[in-house]
TILOGU-801582 format. One record per atom (N, C-alpha, C): y, x, z. Coordinates in pm, whole numbers, plus 32768, in hexadecimal, padded with zeros to 4 digits. Atoms other than C-alpha are relative to their C-alpha. Example, Ala and Ser with C-alpha at 12.3 -4.5 7.8 and 13.67 -1.06 7.14 Angstrom:
2
7F8980598000/7E3E84CE830C/8078805A8000/7F897FAE7FFA/7F96855782CA/806D7FB38049/
This chain:
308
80297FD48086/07F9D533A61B/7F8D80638005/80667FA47FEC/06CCD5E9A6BA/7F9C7FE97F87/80658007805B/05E1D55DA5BC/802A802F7F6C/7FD27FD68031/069BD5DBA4AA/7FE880977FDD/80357F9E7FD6/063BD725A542/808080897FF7/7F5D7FA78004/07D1D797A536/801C80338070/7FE47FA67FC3/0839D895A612/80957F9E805D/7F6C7FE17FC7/0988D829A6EF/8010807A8078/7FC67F747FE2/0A52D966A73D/806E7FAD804E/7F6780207FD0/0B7FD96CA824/804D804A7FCB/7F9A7FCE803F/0CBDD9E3A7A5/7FEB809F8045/800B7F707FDD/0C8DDB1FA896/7F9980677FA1/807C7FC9802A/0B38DB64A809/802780577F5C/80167FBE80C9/0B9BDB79A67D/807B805C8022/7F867FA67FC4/0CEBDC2AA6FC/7FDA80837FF6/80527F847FAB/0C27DD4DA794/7F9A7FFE7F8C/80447FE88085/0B22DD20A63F/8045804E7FB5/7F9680128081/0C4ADD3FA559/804380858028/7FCD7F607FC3/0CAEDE86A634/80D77FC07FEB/7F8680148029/0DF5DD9EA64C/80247FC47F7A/7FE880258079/0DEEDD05A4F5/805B808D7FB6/7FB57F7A8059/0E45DE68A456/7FD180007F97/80007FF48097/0DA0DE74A31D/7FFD7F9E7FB1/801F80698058/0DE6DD92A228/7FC57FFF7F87/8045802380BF/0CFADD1BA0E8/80397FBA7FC4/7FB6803C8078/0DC7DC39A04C/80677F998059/7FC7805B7FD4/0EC9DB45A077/80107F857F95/80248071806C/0EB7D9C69FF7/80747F92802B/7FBE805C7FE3/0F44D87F9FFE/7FF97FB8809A/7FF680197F78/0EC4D83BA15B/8013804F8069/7FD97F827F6E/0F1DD97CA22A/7F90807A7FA7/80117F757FFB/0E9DDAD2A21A/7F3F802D802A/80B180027FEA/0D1BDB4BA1F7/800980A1804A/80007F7A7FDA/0CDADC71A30D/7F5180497FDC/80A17FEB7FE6/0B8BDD54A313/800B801580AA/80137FE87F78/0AEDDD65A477/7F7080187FF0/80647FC37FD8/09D4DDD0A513/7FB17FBA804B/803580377F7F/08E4DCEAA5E9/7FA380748072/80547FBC7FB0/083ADD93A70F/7F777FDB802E/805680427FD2/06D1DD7DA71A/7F6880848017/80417FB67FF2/05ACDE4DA70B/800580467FAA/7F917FE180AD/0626DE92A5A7/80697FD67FCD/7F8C8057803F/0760DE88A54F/80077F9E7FA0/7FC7804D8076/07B5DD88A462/80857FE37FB8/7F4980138041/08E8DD86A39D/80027F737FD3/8002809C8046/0975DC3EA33B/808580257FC1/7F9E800F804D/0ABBDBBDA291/80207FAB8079/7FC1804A7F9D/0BBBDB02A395/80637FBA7FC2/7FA0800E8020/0C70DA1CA308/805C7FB7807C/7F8880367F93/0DD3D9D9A3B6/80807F6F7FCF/7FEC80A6804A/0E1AD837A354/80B68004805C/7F667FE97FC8/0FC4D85AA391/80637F7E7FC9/7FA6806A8079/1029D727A28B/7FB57F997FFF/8013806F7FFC/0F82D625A313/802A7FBC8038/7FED805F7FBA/0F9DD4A7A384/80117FF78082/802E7FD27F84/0FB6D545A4F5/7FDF7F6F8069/801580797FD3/0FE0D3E0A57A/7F6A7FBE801B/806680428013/0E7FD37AA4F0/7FB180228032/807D7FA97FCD/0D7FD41FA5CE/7F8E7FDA7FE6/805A80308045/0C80D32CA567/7FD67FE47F6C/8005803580AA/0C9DD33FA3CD/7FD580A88006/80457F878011/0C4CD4ACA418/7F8C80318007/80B180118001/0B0FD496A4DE/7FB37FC77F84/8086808D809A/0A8BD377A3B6/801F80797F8E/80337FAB8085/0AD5D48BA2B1/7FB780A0802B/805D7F937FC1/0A50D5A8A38B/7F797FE77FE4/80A68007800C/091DD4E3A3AD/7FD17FEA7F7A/8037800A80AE/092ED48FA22B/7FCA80847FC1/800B7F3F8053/0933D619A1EF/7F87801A802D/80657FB47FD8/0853D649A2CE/7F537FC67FDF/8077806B8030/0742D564A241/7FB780227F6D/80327FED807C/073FD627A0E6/7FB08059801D/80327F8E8007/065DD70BA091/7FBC80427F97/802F7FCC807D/060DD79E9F52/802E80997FE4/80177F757FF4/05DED91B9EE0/80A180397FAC/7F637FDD803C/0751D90E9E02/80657FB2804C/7FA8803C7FC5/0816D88B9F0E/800580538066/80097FAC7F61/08AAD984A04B/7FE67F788088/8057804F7F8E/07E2D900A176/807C803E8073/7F987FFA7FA4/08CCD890A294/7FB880128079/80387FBE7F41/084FD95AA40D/80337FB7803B/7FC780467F88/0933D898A4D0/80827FE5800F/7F7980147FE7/0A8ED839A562/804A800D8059/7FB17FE27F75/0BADD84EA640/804F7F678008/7FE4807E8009/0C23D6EEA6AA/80477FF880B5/7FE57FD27F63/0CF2D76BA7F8/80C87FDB8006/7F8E801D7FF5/0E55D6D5A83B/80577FEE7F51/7FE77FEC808E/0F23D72DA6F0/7FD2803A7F93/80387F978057/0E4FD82BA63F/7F917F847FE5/807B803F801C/0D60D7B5A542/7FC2805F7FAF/802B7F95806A/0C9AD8C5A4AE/7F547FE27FCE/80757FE68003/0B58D8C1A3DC/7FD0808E7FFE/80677F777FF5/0A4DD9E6A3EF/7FA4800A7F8B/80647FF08096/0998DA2AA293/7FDF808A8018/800F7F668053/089ADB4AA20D/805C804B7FDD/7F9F7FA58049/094DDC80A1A0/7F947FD77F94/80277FCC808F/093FDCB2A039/802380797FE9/7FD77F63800D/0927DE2CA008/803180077F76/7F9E7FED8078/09B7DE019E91/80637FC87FED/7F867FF97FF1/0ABADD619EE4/80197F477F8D/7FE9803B8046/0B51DC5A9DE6/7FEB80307F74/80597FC38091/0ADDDC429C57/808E80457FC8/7F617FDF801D/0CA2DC809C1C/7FD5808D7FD6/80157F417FE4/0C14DDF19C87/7FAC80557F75/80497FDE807C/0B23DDEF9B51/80237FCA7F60/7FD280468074/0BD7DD279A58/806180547FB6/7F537FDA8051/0D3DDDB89A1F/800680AE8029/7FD67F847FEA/0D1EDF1B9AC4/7FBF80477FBB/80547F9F8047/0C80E0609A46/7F9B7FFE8028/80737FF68011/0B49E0209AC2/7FA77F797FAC/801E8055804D/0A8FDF0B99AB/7F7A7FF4804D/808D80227FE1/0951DE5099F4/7FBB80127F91/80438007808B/085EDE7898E8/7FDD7F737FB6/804080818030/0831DD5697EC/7F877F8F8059/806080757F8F/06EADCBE9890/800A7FE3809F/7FBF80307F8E/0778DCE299DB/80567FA48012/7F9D8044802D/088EDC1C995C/7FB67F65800D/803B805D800E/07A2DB2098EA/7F967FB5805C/8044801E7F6A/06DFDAF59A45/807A7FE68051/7F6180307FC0/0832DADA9ADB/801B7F5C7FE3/7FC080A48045/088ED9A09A01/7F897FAC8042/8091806E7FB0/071ED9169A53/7FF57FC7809C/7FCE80157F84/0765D93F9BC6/803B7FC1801F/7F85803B7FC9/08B3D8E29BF8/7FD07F597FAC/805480B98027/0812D75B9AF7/7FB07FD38073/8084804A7F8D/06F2D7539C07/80297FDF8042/7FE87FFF7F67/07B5D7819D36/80747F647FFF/7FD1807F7FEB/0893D66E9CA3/7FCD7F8C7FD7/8071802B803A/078FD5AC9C09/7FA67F91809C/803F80157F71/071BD58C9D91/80537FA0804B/7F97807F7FA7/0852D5139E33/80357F857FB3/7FC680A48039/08ADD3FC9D3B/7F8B7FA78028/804480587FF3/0759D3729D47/7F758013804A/809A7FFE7FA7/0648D3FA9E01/802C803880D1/7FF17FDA7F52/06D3D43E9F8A/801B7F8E8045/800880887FC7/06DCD318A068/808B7FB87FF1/7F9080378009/084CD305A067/802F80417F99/7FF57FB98080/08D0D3299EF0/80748027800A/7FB67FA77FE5/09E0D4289EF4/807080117F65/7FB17FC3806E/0B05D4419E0C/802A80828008/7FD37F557FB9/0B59D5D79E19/80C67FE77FE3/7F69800B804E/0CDCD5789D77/803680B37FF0/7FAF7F7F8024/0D1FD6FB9D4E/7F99806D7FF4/80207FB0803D/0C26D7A29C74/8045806E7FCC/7F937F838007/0C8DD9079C3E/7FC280867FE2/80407FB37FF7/0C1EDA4E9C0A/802280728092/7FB57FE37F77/0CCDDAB09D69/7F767FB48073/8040805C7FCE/0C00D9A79DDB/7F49801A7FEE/807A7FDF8003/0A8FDA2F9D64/7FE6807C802E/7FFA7F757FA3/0A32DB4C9E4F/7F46805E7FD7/806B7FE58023/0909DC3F9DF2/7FB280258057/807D7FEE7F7F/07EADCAF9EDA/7FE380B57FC9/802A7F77801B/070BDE009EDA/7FE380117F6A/802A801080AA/0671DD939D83/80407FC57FB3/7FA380388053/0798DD179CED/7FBD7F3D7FE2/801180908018/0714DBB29D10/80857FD1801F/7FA4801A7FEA/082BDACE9CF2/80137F7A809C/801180517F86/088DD9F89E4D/807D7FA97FE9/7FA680527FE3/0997D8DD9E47/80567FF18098/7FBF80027F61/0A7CD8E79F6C/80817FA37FF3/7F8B806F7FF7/0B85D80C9FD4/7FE67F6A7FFB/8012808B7FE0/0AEFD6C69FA9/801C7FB28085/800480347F89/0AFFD5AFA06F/80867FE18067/7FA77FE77FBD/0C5BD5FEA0D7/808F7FBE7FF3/7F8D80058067/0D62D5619FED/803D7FA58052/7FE680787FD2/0D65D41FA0B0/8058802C806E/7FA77FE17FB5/0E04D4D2A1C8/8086802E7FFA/7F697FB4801C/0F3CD58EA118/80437FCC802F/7F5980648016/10A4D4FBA155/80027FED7F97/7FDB800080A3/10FDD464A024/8092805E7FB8/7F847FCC8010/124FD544A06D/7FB480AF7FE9/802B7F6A8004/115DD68BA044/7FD780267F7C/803B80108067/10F2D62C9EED/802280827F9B/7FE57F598043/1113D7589DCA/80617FC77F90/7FC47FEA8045/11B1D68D9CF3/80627F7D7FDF/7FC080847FD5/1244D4EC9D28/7FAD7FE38082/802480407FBA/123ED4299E3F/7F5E7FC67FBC/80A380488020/10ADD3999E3F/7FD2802D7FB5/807A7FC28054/1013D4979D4C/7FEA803E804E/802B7FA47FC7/0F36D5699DDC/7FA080757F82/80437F96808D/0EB2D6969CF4/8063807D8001/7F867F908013/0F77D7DA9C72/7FF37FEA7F89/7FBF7FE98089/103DD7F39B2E/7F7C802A7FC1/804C7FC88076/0F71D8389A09/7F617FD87FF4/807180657FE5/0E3DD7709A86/7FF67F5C803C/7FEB80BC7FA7/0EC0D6109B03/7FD97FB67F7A/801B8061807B/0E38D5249A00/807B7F79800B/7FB0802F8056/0F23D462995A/803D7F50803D/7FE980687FDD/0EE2D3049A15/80448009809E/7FC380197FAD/0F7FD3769B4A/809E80027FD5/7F858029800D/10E6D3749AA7/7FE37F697FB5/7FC780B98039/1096D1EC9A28/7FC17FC4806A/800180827FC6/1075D0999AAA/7F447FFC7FDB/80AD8003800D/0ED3D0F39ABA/7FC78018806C/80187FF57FA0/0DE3D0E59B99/7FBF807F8013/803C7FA48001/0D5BD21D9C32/7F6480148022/80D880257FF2/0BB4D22C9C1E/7FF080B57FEB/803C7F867FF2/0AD9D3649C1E/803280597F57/7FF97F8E8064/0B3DD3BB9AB2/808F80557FFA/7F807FA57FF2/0C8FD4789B17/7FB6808E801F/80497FBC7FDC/0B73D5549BAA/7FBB80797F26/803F7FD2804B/0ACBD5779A1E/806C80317FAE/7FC37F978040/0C0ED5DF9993/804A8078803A/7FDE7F807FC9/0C66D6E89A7C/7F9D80677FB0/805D7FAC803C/0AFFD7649A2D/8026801D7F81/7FEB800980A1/0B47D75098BA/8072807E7FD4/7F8B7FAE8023/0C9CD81B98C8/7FBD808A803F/804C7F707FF5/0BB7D92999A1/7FB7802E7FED/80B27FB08073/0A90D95498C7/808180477FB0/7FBF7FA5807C/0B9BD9AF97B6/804480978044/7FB37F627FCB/0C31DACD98C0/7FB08045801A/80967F988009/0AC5DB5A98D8/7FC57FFB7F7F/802A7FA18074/0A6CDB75978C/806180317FD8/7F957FBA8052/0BB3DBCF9713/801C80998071/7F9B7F7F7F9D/0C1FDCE19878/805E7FE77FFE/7F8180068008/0D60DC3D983F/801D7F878084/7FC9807D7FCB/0E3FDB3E98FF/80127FBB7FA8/7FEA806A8047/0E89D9F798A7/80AC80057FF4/7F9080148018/0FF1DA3198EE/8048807E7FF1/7FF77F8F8005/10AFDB31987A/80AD802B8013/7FA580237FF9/1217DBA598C9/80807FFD7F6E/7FAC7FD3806F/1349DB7C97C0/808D80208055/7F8A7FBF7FD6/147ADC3E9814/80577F9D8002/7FA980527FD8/1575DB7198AE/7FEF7F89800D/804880A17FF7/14A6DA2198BC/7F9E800F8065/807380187FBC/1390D99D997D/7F8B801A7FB0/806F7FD88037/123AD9F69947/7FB57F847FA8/800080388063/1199D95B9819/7F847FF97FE7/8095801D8012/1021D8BD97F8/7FEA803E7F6C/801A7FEF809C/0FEAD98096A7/7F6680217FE3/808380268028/0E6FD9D196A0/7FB67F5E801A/803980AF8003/0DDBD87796B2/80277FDC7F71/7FCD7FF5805A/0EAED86B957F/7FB280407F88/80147FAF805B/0E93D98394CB/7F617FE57FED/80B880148034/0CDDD96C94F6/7FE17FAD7FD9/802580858088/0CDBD805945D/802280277F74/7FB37FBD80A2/0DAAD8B09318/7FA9806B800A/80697F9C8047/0CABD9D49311/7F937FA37FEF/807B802C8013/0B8DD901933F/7FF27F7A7F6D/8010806B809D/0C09D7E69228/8044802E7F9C/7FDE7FB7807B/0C7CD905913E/7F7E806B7FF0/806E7FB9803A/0B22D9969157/800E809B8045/7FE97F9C7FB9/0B93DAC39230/7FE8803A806C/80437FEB7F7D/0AD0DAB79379/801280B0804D/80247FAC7FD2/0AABDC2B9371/80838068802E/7F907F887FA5/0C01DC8593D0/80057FB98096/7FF880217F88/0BC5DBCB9511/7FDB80998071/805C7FAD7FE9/0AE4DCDF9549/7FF1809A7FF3/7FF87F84806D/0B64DE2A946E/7FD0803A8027/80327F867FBF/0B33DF2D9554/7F837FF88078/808A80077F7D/09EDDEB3961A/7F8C80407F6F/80667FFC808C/08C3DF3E9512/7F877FB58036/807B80537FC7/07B7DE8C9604/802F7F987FDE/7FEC80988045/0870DD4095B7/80107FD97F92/7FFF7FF28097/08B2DDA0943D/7F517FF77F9A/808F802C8025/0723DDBE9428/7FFB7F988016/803B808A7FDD/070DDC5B94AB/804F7F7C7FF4/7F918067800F/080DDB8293F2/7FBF7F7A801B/803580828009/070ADA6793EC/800D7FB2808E/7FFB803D7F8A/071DDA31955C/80A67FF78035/7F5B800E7FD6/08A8DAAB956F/803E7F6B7FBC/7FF7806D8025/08C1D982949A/7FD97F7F8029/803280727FD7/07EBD87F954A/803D7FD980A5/7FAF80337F6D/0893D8D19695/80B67FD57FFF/7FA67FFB7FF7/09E6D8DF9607/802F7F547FD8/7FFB80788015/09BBD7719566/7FDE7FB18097/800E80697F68/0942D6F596B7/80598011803B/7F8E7FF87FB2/0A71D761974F/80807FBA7FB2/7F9D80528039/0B4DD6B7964F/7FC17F4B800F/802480977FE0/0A7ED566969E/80527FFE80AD/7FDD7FF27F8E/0AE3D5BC97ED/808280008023/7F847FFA8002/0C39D5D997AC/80687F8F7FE0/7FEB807E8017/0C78D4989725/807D7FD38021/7FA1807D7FD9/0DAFD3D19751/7FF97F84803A/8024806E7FD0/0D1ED2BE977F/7F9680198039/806A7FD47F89/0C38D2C698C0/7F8B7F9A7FBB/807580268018/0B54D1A69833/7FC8807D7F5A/80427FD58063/0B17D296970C/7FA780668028/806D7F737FB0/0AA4D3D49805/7F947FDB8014/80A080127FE4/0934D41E982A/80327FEB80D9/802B7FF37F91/08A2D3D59992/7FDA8060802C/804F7F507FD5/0820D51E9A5A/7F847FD77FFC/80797FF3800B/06CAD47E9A36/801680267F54/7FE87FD28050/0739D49B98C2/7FEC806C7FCB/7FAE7F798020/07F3D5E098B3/7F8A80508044/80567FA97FEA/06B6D6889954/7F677FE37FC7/80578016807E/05BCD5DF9880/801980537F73/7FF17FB7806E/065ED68A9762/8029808B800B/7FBC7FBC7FDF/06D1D7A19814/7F4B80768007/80B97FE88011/0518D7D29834/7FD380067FAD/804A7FEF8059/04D8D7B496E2/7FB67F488008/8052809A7FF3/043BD6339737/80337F967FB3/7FCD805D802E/0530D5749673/805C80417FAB/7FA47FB580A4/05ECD5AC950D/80957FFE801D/7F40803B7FD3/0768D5E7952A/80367FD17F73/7FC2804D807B/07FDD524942F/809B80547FCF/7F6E7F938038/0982D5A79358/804B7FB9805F/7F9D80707F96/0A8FD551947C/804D7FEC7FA5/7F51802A8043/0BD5D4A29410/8053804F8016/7F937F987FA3/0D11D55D9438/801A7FB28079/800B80157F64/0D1CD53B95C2/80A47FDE802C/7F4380428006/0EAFD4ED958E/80077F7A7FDE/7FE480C08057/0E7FD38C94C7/7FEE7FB68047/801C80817F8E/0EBAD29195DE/80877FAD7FF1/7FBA80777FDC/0F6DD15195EC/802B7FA58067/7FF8804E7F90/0F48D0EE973B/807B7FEF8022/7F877FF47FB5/103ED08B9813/803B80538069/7FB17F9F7FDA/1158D1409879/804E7FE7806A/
């Protein structure tokens, strides 16, 4: 995979990076993300991820998506350094992201500002915009997220995790056998008799535009039940009772700019769709997402008939 221009590490090497795999940045559906350190003339920090829930059997379905990862390359996607491909360990090597995940800017006390918000959404369309249809090998991500979009020095947004889904167990899944996604973003056709195509991808996006303009989650908890998709909801009933601006109450930068809180919040209800042939495309959803193309009134994003 020299031409590729990917790094292979030995398990000692990232070990002794990872100072031991001691600090952890996050933990996901495929194992555990460490920071480390490469040794060079300048340090370089990266991200380590530690792959614990895979196909271990398949040693060759790993390389072909290694080299798939390693083949992208666009400026909203984390760029993959290299790998570990040494007896049982399978670890990739990614950029650090010094901000961490967008989770960190969404729901806690620190807020992004409105137009940051809105370069975020643009990002995270491009970067998927890229892998459906412009990288050699077209890429379903199956677990859009805001866990899943990691920020940089300038808060540009980076896509991480791609590329990867194909490997899970189907016994590691978040939520039935053969879905792959997390609660509160799985579009709708992986519980039916449908096929799965790139637009499971446009309604993830769709449910996480509405958690960046709103700062909210999509799911929220109710005492003594399971957690409960209620914005997706509730912002179709403000937006077709004429109410947009409680998406928004307490932002006053997004209260100056209902015209656009409105044009992104309708593109995210096309996006949300029930029915996948009704979702925009990401060449679409970033045509209008630019200003290049009119967004039309969505339907309520609940009215589907398909099969069940």
């Amino acid at each position: 995979m020299s031409e590729l221009n990917l790094r292979a590490f030995t398990y000692e090497e990232l070990e002794e990076a990872t100072s031991g795999f001691k600090e952890v940045l996050g933990r996901g559906a495929f194992g555990s993300v460490y920071k480390g350190v490469l040794p060079s003339t300048i340090s370089i920090n990266v991200a380590v991820k530690k792959l614990d829930r895979l196909v271990q059997e398949n040693e060759k379905e790993f390389i072909n998506e290694v080299r798939s990862i390693g083949q992208t390359h666009h400026k909203n996607l984390v760029k993959l350094i290299g790998y570990c491909n040494e007896g049982t360990h399978r670890l990739l090597v990614y950029e650090y992201m010094s901000n961490g995940s967008l989770v960190r800017f969404l729901f806690g006390d620190r807020k992004l500002r409105w137009e940051q918000r809105i370069q975020i959404i643009l990002g995270i369309a491009k970067g998927l915009l890229y892998l459906h249809d412009e990288c050699i090998t077209p890429i379903i991500h199956c677990d859009i997220k805001p866990q899943n979009v990691l920020l940089d020095d300038n808060f540009v947004a980076r896509i991480s995790d791609f590329g990867l889904a194909k490997l899970l167990k189907t016994d590691q899944t978040r939520t039935n056998t053969g879905i792959r996604g997390t609660r509160g973003y799985v579009a709708p056709e992986w519980f039916k008799s449908m096929a799965i195509t790139k637009k499971v991808d446009v309604y993830s996006l769709g449910v996480m535009m509405l958690e960046i303009i709103c700062c909210r989650r999509n799911l929220e908890m109710s005492i003594g039940e399971e957690d409960e998709p209620v914005l997706v909801y509730w912002a179709y009933d403000c937006y077709n009772e004429k109410k947009l601006d409680l998406l928004v109450k307490n932002d006053e930068e997004a209260l100056a700019d209902m015209e656009e809180v409105e044009r992104f919040a309708k593109i995210a209800f096309w996006c949300i769709q029930e029915d996948p042939s009704l979702r925009l495309s990401m060449q679409k959803v970033t045509q209008m997402l630019e200003g290049a193309v009119e967004v039309s009134d969505p339907p309520d994003p609940s009215t589907f008939s398909g099969a069940i």
